[in-house]
C-alpha positions as CSV (number, residue, x, y, z in Angstrom):
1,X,103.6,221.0,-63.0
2,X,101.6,218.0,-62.6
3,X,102.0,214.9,-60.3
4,X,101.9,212.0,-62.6
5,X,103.1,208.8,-60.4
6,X,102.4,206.7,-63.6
7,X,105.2,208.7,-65.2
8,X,107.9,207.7,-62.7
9,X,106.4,204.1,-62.4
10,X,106.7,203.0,-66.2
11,X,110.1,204.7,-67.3
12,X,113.8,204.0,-66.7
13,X,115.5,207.3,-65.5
14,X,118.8,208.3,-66.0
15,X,119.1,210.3,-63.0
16,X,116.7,209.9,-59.9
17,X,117.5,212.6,-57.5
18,X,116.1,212.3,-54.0
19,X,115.4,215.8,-52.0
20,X,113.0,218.2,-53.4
21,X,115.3,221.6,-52.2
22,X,117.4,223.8,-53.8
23,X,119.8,221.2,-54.4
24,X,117.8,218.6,-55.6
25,X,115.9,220.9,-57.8
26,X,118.9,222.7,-59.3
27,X,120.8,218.7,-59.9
28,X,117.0,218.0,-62.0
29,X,117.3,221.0,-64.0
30,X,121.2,220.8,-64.4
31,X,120.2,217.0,-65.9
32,X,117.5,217.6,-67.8
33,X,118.7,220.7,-70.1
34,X,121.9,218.7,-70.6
35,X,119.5,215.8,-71.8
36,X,119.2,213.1,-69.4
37,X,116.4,211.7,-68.5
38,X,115.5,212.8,-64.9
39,X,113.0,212.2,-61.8
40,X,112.7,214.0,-58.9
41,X,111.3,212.5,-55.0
42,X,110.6,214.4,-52.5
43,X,109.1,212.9,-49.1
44,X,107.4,215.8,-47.7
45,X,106.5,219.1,-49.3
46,X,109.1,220.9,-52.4
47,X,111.5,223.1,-49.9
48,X,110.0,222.4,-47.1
49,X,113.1,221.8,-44.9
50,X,116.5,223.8,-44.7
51,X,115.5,225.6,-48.0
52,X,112.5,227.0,-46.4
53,X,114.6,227.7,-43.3
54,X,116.5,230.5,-45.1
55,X,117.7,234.3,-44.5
56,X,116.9,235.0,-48.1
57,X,120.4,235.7,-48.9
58,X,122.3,235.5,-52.1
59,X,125.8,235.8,-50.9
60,X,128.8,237.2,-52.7
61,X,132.0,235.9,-50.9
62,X,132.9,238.6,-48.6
63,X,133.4,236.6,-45.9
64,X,135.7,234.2,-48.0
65,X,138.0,237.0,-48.1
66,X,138.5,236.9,-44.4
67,X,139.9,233.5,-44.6
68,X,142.2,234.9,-47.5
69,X,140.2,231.9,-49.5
70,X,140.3,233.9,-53.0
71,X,139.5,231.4,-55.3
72,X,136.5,230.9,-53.0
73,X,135.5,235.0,-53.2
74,X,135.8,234.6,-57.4
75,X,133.6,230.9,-57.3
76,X,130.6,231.9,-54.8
77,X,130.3,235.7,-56.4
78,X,129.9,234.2,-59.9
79,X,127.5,231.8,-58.5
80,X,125.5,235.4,-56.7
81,X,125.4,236.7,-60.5
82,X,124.0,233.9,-62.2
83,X,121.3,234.0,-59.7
84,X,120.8,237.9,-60.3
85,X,121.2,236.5,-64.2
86,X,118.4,234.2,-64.3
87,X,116.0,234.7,-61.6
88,X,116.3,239.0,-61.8
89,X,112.2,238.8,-60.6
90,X,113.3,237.1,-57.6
91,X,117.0,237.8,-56.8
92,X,117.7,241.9,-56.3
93,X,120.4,243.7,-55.1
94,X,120.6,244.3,-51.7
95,X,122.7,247.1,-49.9
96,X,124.8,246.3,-46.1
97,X,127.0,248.2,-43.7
98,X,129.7,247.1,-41.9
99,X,130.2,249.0,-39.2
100,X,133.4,250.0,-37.7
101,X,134.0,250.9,-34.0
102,X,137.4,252.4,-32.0
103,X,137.9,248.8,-30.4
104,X,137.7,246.6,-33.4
105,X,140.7,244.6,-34.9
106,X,139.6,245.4,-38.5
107,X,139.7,249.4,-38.5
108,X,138.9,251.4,-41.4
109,X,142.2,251.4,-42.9
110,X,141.8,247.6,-43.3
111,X,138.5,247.7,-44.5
112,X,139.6,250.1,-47.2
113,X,142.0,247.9,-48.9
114,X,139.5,244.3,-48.0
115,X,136.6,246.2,-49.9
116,X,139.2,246.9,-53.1
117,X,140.9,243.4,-52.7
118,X,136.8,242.5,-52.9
119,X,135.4,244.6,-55.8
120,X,138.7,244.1,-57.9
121,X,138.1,240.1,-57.2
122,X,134.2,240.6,-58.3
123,X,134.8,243.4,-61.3
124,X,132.5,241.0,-63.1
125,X,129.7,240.8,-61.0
126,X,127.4,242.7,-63.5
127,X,128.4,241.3,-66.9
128,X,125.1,240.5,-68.6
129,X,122.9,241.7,-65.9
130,X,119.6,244.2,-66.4
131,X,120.6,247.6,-65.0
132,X,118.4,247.1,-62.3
133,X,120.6,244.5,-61.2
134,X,123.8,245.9,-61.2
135,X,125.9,246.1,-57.9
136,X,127.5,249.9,-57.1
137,X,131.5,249.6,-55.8
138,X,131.7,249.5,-52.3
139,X,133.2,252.4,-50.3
140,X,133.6,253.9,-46.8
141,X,131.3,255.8,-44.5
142,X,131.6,258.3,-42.5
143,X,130.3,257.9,-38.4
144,X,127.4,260.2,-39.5
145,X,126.8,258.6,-42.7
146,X,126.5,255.3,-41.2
147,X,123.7,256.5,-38.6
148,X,122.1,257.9,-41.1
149,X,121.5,254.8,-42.9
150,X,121.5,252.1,-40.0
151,X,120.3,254.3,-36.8
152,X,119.6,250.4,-35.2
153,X,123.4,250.9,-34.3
154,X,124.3,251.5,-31.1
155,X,126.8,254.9,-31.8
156,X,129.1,255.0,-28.2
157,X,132.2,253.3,-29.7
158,X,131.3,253.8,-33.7
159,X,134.1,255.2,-35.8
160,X,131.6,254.9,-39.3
161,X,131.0,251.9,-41.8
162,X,131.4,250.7,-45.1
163,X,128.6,249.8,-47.6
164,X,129.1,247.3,-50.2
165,X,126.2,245.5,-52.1
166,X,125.3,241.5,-51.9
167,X,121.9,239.9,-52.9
168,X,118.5,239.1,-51.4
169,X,116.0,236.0,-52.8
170,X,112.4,238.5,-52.7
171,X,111.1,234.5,-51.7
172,X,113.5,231.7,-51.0
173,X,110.6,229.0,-51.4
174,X,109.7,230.3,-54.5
175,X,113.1,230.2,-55.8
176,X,112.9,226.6,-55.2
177,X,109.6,225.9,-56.9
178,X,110.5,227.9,-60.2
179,X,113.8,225.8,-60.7
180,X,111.1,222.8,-60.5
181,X,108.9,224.1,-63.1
182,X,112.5,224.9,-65.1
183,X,113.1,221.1,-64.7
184,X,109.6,219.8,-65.0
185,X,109.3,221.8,-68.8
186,X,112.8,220.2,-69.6
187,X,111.4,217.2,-69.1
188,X,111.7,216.3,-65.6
189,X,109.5,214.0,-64.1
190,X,108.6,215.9,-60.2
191,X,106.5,214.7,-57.4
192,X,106.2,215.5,-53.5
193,X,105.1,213.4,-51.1
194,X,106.8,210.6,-52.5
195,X,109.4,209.0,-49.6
196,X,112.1,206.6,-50.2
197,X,112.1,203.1,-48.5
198,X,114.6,201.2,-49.8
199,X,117.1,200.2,-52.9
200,X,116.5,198.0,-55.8
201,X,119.2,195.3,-56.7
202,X,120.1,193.8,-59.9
203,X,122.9,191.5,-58.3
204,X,125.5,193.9,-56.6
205,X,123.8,197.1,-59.0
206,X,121.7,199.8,-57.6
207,X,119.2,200.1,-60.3
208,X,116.4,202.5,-58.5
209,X,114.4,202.6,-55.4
210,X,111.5,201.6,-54.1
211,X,109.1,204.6,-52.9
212,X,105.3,204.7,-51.1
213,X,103.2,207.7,-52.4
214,X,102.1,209.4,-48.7
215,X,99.0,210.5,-50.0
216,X,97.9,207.3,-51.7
217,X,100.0,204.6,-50.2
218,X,100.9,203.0,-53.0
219,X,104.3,201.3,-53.2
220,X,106.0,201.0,-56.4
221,X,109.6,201.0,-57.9
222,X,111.2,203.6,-59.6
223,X,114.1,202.6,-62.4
224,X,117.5,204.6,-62.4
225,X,120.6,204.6,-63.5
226,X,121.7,206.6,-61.1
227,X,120.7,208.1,-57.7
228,X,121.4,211.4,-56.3
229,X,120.9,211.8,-52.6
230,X,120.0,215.8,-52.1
231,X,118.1,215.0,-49.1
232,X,119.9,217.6,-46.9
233,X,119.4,216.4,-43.4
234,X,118.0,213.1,-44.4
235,X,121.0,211.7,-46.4
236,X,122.0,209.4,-43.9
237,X,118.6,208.1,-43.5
238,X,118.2,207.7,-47.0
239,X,122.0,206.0,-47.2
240,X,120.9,203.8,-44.7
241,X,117.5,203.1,-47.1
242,X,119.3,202.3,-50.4
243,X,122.6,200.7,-49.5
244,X,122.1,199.0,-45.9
245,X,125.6,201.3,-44.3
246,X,125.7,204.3,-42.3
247,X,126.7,207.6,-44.7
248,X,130.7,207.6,-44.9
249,X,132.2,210.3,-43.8
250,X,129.3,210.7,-41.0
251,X,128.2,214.2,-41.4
252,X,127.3,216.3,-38.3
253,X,124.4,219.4,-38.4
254,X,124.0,222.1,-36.4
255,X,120.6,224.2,-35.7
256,X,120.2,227.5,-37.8
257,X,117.9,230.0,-36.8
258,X,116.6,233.1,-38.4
259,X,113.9,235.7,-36.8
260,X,111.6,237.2,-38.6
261,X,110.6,240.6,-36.5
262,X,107.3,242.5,-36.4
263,X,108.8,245.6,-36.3
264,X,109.5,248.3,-40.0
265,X,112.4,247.2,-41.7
266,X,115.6,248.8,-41.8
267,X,116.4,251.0,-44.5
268,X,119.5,248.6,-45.7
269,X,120.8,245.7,-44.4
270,X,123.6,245.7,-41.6
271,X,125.8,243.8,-39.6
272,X,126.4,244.5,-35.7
273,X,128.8,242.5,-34.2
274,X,127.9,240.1,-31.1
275,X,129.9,238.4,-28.4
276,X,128.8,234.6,-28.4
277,X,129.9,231.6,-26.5
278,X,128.8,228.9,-28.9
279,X,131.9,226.6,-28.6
280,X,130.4,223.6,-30.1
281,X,130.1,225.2,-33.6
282,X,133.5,226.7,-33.9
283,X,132.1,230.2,-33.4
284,X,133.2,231.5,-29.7
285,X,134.2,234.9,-29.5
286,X,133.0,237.8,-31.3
287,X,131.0,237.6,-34.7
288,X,128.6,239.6,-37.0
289,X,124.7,239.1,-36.8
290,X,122.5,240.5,-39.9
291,X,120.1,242.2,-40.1
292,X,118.2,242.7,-43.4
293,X,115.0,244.4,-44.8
294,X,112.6,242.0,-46.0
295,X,108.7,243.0,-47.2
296,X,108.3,245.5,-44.0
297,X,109.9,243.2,-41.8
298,X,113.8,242.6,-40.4
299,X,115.1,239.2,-41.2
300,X,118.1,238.7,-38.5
301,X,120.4,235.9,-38.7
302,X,122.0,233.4,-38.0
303,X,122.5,231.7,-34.7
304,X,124.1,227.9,-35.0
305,X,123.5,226.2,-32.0
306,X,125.3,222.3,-30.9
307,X,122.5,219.8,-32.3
308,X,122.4,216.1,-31.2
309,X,119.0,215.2,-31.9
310,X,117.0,213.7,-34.8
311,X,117.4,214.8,-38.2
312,X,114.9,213.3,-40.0
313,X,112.6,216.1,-38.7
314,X,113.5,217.9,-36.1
315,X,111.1,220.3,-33.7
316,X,112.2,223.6,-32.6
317,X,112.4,224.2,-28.8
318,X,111.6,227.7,-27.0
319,X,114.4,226.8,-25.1
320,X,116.5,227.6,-29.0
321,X,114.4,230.7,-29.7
322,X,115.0,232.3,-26.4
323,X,118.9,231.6,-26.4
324,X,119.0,233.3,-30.2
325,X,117.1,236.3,-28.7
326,X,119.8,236.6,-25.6
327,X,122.9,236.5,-27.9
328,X,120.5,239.1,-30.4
329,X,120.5,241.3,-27.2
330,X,124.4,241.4,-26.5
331,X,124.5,242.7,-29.9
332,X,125.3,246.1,-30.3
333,X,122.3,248.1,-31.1
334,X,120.1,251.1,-29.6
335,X,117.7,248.9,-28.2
336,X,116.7,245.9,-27.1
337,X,114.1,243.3,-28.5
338,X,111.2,241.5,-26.5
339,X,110.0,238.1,-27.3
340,X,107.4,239.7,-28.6
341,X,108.4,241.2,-31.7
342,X,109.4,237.6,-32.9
343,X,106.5,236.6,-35.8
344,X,108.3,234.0,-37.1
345,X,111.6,231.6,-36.3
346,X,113.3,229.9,-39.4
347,X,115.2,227.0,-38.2
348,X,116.6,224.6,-40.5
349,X,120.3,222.0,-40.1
350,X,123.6,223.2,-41.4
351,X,125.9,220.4,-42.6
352,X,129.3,220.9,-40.7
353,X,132.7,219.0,-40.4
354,X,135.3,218.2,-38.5
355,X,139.0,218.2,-39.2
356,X,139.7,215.9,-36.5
357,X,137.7,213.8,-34.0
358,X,139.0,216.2,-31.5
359,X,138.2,219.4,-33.3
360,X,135.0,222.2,-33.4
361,X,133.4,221.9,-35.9
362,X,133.6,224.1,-38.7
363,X,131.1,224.9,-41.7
364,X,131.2,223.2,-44.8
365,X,133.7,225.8,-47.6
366,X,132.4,223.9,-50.3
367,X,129.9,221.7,-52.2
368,X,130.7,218.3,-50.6
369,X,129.8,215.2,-53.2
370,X,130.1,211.5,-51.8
371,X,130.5,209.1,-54.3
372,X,129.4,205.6,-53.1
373,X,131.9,203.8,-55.5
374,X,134.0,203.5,-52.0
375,X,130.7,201.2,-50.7
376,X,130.7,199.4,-54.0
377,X,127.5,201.5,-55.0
378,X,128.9,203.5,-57.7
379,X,125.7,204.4,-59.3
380,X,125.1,206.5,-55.7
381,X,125.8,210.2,-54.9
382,X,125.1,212.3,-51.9
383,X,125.5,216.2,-51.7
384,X,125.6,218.7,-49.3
385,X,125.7,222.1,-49.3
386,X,125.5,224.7,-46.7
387,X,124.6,228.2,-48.8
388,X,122.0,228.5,-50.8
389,X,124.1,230.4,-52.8
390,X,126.1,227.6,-53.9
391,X,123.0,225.1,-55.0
392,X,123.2,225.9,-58.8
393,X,127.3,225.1,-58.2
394,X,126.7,221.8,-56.4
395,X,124.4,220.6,-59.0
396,X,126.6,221.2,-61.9
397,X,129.9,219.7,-60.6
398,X,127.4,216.6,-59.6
399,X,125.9,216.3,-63.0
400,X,129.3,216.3,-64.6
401,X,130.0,213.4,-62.7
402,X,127.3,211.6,-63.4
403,X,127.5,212.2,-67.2
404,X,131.0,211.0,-66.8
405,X,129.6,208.0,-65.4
406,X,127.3,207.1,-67.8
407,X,129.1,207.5,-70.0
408,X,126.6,209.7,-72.3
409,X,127.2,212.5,-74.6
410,X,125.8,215.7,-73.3
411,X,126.6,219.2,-73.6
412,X,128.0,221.8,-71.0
413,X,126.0,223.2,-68.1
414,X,124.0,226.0,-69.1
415,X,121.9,226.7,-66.2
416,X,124.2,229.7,-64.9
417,X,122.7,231.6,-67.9
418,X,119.4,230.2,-68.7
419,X,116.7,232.3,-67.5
420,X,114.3,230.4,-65.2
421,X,110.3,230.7,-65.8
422,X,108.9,234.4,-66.2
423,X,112.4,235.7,-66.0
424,X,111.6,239.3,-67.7
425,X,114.0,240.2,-70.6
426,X,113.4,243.9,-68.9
427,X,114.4,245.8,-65.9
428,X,112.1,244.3,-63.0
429,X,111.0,248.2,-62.7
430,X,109.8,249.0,-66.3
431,X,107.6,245.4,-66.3
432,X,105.9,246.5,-63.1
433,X,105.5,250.3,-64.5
434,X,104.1,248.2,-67.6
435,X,101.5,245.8,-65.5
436,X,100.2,248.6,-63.5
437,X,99.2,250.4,-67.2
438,X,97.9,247.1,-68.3
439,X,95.7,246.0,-65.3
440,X,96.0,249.0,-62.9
441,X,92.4,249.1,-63.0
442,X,91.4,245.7,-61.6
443,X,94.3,245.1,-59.1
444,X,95.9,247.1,-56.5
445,X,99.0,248.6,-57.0
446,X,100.9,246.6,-54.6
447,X,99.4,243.3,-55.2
448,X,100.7,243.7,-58.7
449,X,104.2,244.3,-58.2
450,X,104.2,241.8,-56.1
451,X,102.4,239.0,-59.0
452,X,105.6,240.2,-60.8
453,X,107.7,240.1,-58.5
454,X,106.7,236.4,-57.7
455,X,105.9,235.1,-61.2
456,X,107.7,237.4,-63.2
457,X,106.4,238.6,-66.6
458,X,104.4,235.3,-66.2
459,X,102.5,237.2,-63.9
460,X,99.7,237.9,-66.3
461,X,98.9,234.2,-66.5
462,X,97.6,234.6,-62.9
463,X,95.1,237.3,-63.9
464,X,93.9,236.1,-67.0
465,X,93.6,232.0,-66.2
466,X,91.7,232.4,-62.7
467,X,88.8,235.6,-63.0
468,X,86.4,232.9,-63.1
469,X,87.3,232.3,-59.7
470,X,85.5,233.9,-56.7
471,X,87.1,236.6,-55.1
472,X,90.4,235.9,-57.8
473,X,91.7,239.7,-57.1
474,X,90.9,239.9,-53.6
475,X,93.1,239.3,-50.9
476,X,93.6,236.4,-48.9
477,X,94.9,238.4,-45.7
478,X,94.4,242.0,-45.4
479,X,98.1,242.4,-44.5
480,X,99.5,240.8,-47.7
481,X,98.6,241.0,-51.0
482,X,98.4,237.7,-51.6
483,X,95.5,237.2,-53.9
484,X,92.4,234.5,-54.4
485,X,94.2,233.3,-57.6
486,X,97.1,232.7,-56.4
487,X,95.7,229.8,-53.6
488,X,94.0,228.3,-56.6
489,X,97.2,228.5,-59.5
490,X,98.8,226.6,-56.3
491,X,96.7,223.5,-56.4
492,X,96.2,223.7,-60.1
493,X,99.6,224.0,-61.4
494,X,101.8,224.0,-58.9
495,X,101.5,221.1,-57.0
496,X,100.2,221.9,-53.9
497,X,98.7,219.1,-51.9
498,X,97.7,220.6,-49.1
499,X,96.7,223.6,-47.6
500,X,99.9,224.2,-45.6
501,X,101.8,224.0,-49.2
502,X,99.6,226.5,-50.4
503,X,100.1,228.6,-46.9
504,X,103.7,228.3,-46.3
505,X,105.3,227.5,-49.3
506,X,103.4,228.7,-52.9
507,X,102.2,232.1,-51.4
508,X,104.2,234.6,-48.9
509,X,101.8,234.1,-46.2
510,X,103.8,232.0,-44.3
511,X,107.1,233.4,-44.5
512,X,105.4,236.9,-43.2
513,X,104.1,235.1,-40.0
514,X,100.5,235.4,-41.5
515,X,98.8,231.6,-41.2
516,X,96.1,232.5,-38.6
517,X,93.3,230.3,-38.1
518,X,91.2,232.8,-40.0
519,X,93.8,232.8,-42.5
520,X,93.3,229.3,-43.2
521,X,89.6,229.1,-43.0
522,X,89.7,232.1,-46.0
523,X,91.6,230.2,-47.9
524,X,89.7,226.5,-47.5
525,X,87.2,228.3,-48.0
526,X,88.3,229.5,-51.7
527,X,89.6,226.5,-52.5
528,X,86.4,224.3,-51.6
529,X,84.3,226.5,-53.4
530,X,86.6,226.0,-57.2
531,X,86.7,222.5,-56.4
532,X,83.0,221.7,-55.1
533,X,82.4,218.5,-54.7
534,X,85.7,216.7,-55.8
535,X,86.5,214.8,-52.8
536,X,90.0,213.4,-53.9
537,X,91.1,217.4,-53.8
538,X,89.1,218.6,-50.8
539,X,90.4,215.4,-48.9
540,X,94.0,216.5,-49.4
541,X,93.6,219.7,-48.8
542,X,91.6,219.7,-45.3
């Protein structure tokens, strides 16, 4: 991927999508395999925001089934296997247990006939999978069983579990970026650090917007037929930008947070229910907090807090991390956790809704799509979308619209089965037993599984384009093998701007809690010495 302003400057788009997360980059994809002519804005960095923000997840509609929502169960399962489908590098199965104590209202007999009602609901969850992606039938546990696996649990009341299998994004951020490069080589036209500032009118038409490049300041139109606002958080702001009125319906947020702990990771992931008082989102009384194994460390999730601030960009107050780590410790488990343990706190807005003035609010079931033809702006959508999960879904029922708009002759979705870049036609397993034959020799076992676990079998491109590069094998940070050639593919080809996009968001460094100060000096370092003395790069990335 290249950033070409010229190329969004001199060209009338079909589709201009604004918001450079999951959404937005699965609506660009979406439009550009079906043919349209597409441009992509995104203010800050590409999934910087709630996409970032993420516990990694790739859910399968369990919890739909407590709601007795079944067509809900069938849609967001389908949704977890195209992502297992087309991503299989960076989307793996991942196994949970629910446990099951002497006081709960959902006993074992229950769970028994949920977990069949479930699997019967998903008995296509691995058609067209690798074998490596497949996802085992759920079944019961015994009380021993279940410590066994999750000895986190706290055992007094514990009657045993049940394991069933949902999916885990190996890196949410890179998720994002590959569905970018999927656009950008269908033609997309992508750039970051590109922010909105107002509509352009032909009479009562929107017929683009008018952006400012952040890094060089220009200002400059952009041409579209139509707009889609993905902006997540921002949408109002950016309703407010292109049509003069406030977003209709208003849509509220609440604060998500995710830790990120220092401690081994579990063997499997596992629920342990939690006694919270959080009125304000709809969530009092007793609910499940996860816990899941990610790269060493335990991801655990999700506390929604009440959030009236700004939500442009928000900032992340001790005052949140320390009432996430209180309701954490009301959890049931063996032991308690100190502040200490906490590396890293994902905190991103939720979209939620009301179903009166009166009433909690509730988290968004569904996709949400605004059209604009209400405010006489029917060349305008906004989306919103509250799972991850559900991006790919969002996207496609949008771009149907917006074909149907136009007006334009273009052919069915097909991104729920077209593999995204360096998706291996292989089991995952056999094309990292195959790399460490190949180049064993000159990279460390782990660092190679994880170049394919990142890039897929485009992992060899890293290897081969960047030896000329100083310290290309080496690691970056002794406690992750991220590599020299990575930092540098980041700048070259994947539009990294600065040294915080190479940090937080083209390399796991971030996501681990690594970004020390030495961290970043290592890494300037690498990248001042490829670029030498080409100030226009070293300038942005300082």
């Amino acid at each position: 991927m290249k950033r070409e302003l010229t190329a969004l400057a001199d060209a009338t788009f079909d589709v201009l999508v604004v918001g450079g997360g999951i959404v937005g980059a699965c609506v660009a994809w979406d439009a550009s395999l079906r043919g349209l002519r597409v441009a992509l804005v995104e203010r800050d960095d590409f999934g910087a925001g709630t996409s970032w923000n993420s516990l990694k997840t790739i859910h399968g509609g369990l919890r739909s089934l407590q709601n007795l929502d079944l067509g809900r169960v069938r849609e967001i399962s389908r949704e977890r296997a195209a992502w297992l489908r087309i991503a299989p590098h960076l989307v793996e199965p991942l196994p949970v247990v629910l446990p099951t104590y002497r006081w709960s209202v959902q006993g074992r007999a229950a769970l028994r006939v949920a977990l069949r009602v479930y699997d019967a609901l998903t008995f296509d969850r691995n058609a067209g999978q690798l074998p490596d992606r497949h996802l085992p039938r759920s079944r019961l546990l015994s009380r021993e069983e279940t410590l066994a696996l999750v000895p986190e649990l706290e055992d007094r009341a514990l009657t045993g579990g049940a394991l069933f299998h949902d999916a885990q994004a190996y890196s949410s951020e890179r998720l994002v970026l590959e569905v970018l490069r999927a656009a950008s080589t269908a033609g997309a036209v992508v750039s970051n650090y590109v922010e909105v500032e107002a509509g352009v009118r032909d009479g009562d038409r929107l017929v683009g917007v008018r952006v400012r490049d952040s890094i060089g300041h220009e200002v400059f139109d952009v041409r579209a037929r139509t707009v889609v606002n993905a902006a997540g958080p921002a949408a109002a702001e950016v309703v407010e930008r292109l049509l003069g009125t406030p977003l209709r319906p208003p849509i509220e947020y609440c604060l998500a947070l995710n830790f990120v702990l220092s401690d081994g990771a579990p063997r499997v992931a596992f629920a342990a229910p939690v006694r919270t008082a959080e009125i304000a989102t709809g969530l009092a009384g007793t609910r499940q907090l996860f816990f899941a194994p990610w790269r060493g460390h335990t991801l655990v999730g999700t506390a929604h807090h009440a959030y009236s601030g700004p939500l442009g960009r928000f900032r992340l107050e001790e005052a949140d991390v320390q009432r996430f780590l209180e309701e954490v410790n009301r959890a049931r488990l063996a032991r308690r956790l100190d502040r200490g343990e906490v590396v890293l706190v994902h905190a991103g807005l939720v979209p939620v809704q009301r179903r009166s003035p009166d009433a909690a609010p509730r988290f968004l079931r569904g996709p949400m799509i605004i059209d604009h033809v209400a405010d006489g702006v029917p060349e305008a959508l906004t989306l919103q979308s509250g799972k991850l999960t559900a991006a790919r879904l969002i996207a496609e029922l949008a771009v149907d619209r917006i074909v149907a708009k136009l007006g334009v002759r273009a052919g069915p979705c097909r991104t729920a089965r077209t593999p995204l870049p360096g998706a291996p036609a292989q089991p995952v397993r056999d094309l990292i037993a195959a790399a460490q034959r190949t180049d064993g020799s000159s990279v460390e076992p782990e660092v190679l599984e994880h170049l394919v676990r990142t890039y897929g079998s485009d992992y060899s491109e890293v290897l081969r384009a960047y030896r000329d590069v100083p310290g290309w094998n080496a690691r970056v940070c002794p406690d992750a093998p991220v590599i020299g050639a990575q930092a540098v593919r980041a700048v070259r080809e994947e539009m990294a701007q600065c040294l915080d996009d190479v940090l937080w968001r083209r390399t796991e460094l971030g996501a681990r809690g690594l970004v020390t100060p030495e961290v970043r000096a290592r890494t300037l370092d690498l990248l001042r010495a490829e670029f030498g003395s080409r100030r226009a790069e070293l300038g942005a990335l300082a």
